[in-house]
C-alpha positions in Angstrom: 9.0 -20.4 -30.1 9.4 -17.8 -27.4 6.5 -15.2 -27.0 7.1 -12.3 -28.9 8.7 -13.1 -31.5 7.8 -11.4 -33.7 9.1 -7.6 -31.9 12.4 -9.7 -31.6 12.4 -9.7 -35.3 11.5 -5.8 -35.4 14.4 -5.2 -33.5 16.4 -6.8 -35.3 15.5 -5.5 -38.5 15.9 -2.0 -37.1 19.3 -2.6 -35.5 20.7 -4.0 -39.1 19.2 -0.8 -40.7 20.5 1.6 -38.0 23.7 -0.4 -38.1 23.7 0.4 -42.2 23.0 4.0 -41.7 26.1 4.2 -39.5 28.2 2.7 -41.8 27.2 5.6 -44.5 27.6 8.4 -41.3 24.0 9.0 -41.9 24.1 11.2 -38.7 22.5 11.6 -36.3 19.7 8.9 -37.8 21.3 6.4 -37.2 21.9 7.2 -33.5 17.8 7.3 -33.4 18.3 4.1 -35.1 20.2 2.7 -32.5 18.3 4.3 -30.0 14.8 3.0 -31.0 15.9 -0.7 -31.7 18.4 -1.1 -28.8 15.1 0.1 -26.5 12.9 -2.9 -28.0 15.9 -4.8 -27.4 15.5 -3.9 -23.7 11.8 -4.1 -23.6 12.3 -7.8 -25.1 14.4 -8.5 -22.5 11.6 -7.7 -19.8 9.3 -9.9 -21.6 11.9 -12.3 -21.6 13.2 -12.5 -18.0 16.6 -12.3 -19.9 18.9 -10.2 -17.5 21.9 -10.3 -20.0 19.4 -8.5 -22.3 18.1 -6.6 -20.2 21.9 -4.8 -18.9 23.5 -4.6 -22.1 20.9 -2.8 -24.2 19.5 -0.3 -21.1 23.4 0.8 -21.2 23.4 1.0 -24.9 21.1 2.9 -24.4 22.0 5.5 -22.2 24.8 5.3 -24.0 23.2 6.9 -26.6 21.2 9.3 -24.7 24.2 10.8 -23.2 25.8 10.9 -26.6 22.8 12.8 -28.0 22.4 15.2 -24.8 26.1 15.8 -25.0 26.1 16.7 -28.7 23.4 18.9 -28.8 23.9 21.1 -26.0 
């Protein structure tokens, strides 16, 4: 079992949920959503030493940032 497991888990719970609240267009929540478990995501992938990780969910999340910062203004 890989350490940290158990945020892994979190993270995925969160991303199903935030994944669920886009399907209803529960906005913006389930940007936050997204947001907050595609971070962990990232932070796992530091724990990890998983690059692939790492890349995909830091531009996810920008992705969202931008999206939010863009929408807001």
């Amino acid at each position: 079992m890989k350490p940290y497991q158990w945020l892994a888990w979190l993270a995925t719970w969160a991303l199903l949920l935030s994944a669920t609240l886009a399907s209803f267009n529960i906005y913006p929540l389930y940007v936050y959503g997204f947001l907050f478990s595609n971070s962990l995501w990232m932070l796992i992938g530091v724990l990890w030493k998983e690059r692939s990780l790492i890349v995909m969910n830091a531009g996810l999340t920008l992705i969202y940032v931008i999206g939010l910062i863009t929408n807001n203004i």
